[in-house]
N, C-alpha and C positions, 0 to 999 in steps of 0.2 A: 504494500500500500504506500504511495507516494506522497500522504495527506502534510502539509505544512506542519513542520515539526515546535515553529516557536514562533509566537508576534514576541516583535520587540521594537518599543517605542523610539522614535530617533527623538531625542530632546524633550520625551515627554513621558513624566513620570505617571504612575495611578493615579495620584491626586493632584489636581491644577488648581488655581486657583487665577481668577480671570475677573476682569471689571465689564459692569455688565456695557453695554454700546462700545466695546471696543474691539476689535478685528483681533479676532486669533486665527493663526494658520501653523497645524502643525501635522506631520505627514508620520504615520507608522510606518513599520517594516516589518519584513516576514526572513524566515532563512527556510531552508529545506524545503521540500514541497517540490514540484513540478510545475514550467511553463509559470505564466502571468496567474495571480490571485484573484479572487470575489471578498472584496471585503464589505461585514457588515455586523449589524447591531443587532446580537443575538437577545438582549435582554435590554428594559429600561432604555432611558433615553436620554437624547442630549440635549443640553438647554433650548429653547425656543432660539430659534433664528442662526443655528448653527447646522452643520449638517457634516454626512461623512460620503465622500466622492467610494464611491463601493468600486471602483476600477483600479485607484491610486492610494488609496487608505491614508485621503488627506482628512482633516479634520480642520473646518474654516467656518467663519462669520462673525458674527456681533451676537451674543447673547443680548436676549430683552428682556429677560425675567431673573431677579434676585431668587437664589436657592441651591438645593445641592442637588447635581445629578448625577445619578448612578447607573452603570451600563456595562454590559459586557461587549465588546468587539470580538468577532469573530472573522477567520479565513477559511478559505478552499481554494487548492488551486484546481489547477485547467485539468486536471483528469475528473474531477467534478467527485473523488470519492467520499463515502458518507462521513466520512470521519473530521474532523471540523477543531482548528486549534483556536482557544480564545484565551483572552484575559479581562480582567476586570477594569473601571477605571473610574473615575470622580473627578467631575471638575466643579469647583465653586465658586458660583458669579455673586459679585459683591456688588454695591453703590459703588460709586465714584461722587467722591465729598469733595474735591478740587475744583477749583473755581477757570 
């Protein structure tokens, strides 16, 4: 079975912490596995107004809601077999008190 053997975040730990209206862009990675990945959001979700490119396993936008969100991220690669490597992760969008 050729299934993605580990996500591993580039520059981006389980827990983030992010101000809400402001542009994050940060891109996961995969090792082992076969051909190009499917990435996606096997559980929970991620703040409003953020989203995850399920081709690049980018992770980009502006949050617009204060809170904690909680998610798993999953892969597959291109042989498409059932077996699915994830991790967990939390990012926490805060006010912006700066003037």
């Amino acid at each position: 079975m050729n299934s993605p053997t580990q996500t591993r975040p580039c520059r981006l730990r389980r827990r983030v912490c992010r101000t809400r209206g402001r542009f994050y862009n940060q891109t996961l990675q995969a090792s082992g596995g076969s051909g190009t990945f499917h990435w996606m959001i096997l559980s929970g979700n991620l703040p409003p107004g953020m989203r995850l490119d399920t081709s690049t396993g980018q992770i980009h936008g502006k949050a617009a809601v204060k809170g904690t969100w909680n998610f798993v991220i999953g892969i597959q690669d291109v042989t498409n077999m059932s077996a699915v490597a994830s991790r967990n992760f939390t990012i926490d969008v805060k006010l912006y008190l700066g003037f």
